[in-house]
C-alpha positions as a Markdown table, in Angstrom:
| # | Residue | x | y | z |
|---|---|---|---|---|
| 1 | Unk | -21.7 | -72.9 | 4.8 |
| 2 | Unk | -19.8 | -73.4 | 1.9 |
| 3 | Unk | -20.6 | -71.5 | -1.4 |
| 4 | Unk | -21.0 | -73.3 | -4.4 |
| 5 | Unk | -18.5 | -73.5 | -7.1 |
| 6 | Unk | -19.2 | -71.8 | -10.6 |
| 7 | Unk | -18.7 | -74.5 | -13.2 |
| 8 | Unk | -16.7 | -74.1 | -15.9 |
| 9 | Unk | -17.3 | -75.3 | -19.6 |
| 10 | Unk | -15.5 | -78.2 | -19.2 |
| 11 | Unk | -17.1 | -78.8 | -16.4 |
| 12 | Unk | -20.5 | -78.8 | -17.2 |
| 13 | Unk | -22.5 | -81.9 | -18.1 |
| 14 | Unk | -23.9 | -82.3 | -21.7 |
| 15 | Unk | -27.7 | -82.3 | -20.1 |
| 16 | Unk | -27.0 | -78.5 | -18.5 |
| 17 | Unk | -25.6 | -77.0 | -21.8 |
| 18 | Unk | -29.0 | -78.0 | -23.6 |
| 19 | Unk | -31.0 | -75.9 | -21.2 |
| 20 | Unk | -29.9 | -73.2 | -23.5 |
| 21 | Unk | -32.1 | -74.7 | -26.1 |
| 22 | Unk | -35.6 | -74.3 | -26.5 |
| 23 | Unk | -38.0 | -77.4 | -25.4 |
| 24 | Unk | -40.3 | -78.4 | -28.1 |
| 25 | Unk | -42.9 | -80.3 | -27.0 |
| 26 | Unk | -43.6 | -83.4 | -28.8 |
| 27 | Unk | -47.2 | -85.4 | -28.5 |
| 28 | Unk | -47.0 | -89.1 | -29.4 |
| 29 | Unk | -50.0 | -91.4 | -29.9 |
| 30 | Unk | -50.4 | -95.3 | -29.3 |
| 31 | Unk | -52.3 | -95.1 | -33.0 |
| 32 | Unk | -55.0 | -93.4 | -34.7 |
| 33 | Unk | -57.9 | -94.2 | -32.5 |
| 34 | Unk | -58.9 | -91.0 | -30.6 |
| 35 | Unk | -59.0 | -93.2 | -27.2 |
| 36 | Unk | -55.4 | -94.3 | -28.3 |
| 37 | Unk | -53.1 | -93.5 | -25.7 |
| 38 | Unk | -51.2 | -90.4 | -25.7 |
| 39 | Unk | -47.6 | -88.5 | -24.2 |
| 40 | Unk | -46.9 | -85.6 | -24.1 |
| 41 | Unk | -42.7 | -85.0 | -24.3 |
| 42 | Unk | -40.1 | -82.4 | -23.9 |
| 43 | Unk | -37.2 | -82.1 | -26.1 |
| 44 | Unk | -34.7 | -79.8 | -27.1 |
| 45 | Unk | -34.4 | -78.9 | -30.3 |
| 46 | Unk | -31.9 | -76.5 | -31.9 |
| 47 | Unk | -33.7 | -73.6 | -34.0 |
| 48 | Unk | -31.2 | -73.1 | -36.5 |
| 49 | Unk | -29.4 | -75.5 | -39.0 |
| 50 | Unk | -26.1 | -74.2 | -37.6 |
| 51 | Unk | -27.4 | -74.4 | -34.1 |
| 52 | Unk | -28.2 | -78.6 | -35.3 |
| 53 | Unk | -25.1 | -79.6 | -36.3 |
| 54 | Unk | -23.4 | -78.0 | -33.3 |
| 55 | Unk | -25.6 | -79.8 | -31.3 |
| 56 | Unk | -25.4 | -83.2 | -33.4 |
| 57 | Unk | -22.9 | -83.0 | -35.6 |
| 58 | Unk | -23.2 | -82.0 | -39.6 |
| 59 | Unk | -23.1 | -86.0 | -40.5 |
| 60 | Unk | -26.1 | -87.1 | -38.3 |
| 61 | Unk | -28.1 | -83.5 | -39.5 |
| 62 | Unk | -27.5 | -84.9 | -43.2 |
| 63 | Unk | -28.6 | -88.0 | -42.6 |
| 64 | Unk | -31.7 | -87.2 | -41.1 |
| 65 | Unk | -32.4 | -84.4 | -43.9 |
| 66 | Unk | -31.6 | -87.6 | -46.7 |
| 67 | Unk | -34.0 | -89.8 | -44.7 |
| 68 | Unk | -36.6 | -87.3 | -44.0 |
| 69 | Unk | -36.4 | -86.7 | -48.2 |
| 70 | Unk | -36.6 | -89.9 | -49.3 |
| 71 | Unk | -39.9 | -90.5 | -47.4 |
| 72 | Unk | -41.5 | -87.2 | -49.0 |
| 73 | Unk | -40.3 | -88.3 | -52.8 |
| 74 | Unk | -42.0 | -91.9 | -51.7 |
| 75 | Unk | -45.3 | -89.6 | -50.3 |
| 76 | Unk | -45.3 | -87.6 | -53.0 |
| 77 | Unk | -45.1 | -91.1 | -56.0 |
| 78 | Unk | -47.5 | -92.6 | -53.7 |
| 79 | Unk | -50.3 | -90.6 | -54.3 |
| 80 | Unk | -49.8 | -90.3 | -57.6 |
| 81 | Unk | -49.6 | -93.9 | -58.5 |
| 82 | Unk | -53.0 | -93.9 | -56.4 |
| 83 | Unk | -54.2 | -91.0 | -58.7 |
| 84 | Unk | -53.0 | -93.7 | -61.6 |
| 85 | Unk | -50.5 | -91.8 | -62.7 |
| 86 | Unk | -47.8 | -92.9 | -65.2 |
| 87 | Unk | -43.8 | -93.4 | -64.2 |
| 88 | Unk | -43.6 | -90.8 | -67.0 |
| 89 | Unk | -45.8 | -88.5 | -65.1 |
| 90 | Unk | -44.3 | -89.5 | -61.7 |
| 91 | Unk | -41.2 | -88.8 | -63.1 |
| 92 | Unk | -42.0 | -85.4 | -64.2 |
| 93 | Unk | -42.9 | -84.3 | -60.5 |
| 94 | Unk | -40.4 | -86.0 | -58.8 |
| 95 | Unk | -37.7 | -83.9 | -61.0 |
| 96 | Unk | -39.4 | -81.0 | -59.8 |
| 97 | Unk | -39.7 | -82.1 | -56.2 |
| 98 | Unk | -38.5 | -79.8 | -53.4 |
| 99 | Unk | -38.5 | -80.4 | -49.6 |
| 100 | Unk | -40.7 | -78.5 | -48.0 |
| 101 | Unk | -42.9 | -77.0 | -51.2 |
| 102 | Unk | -46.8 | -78.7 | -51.4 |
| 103 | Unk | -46.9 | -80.1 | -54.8 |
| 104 | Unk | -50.3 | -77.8 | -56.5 |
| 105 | Unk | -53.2 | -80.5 | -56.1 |
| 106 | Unk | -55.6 | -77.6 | -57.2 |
| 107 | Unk | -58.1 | -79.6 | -59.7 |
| 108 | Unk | -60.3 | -77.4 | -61.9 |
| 109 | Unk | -64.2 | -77.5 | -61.5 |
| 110 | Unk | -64.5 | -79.8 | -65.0 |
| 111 | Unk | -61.8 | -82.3 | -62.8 |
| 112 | Unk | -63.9 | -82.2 | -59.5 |
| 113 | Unk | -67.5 | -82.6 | -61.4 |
| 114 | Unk | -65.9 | -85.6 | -63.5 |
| 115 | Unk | -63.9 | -87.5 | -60.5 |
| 116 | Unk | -67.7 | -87.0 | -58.8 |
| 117 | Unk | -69.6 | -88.0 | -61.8 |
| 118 | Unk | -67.8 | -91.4 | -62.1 |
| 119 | Unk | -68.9 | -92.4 | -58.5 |
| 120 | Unk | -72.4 | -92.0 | -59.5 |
| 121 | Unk | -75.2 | -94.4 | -60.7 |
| 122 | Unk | -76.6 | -93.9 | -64.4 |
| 123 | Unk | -79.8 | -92.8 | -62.7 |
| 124 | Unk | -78.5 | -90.5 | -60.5 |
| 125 | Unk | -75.8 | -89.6 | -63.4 |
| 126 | Unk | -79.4 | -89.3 | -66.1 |
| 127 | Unk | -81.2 | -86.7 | -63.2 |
| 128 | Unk | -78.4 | -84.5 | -62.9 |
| 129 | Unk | -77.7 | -84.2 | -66.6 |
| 130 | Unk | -81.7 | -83.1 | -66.8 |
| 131 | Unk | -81.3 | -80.6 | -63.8 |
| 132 | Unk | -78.4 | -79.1 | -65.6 |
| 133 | Unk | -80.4 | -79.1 | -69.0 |
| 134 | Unk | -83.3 | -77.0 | -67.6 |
| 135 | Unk | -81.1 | -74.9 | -65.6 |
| 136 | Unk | -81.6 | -75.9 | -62.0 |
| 137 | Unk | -78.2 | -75.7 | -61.5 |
């Protein structure tokens, strides 16, 4: 019986070298709809930005750090306009932006009570104004 050959670097396939890196599974749904069809994947993904670009090359990393920023700015002015901001106000947060750091949606009780109130009817509106009157709440 013959004993099998050590490889050497150049010798081994692209596919064995990534062994070295750690599988991330990855779940992928068909849509939204909790019957939707799912998979379950394995990948390897580097765990280091230095590790990435060895493995993909510096160019591709950019790219998919420009891409994946774009689509947070866009996120981020989305909801806003949907909150009826200004571009003025957009503007304002997008200059602050930073990937990776949640934007502070923390709305004080006088914001919460009013975005509430304004859903109301004037008799439901009228009653809660009288419970608050004679201290019920």
């Amino acid at each position: 019986m013959a004993k099998a050959k050590a490889k050497t670097k150049k010798e081994t396939s692209k596919k064995e070298e990534t062994r070295s890196i750690p599988m991330a599974e990855i779940i992928v749904s068909a849509g939204r709809d909790k019957d939707a069809r799912k998979v379950s994947l394995n990948y390897p993904i580097p765990e280091t930005v230095e590790a990435c670009m060895a493995e993909f090359g510096e160019e591709a990393v950019y790219n998919v750090f420009l891409s994946r920023l774009k689509v947070g700015i866009q996120d981020c002015a989305r909801k806003m306009l949907k909150e009826g901001k200004t571009d003025a106000e957009i503007q304002v947060v997008v200059d602050a932006y930073r990937p990776g750091v949640r934007r502070s949606t923390a709305a004080t009780p006088l914001d919460k009570a009013t975005k509430l109130l304004g859903g109301m009817s004037e008799e439901d509106r009228a009653a809660l104004i009288e419970k608050i009157q004679n201290g019920e709440l």
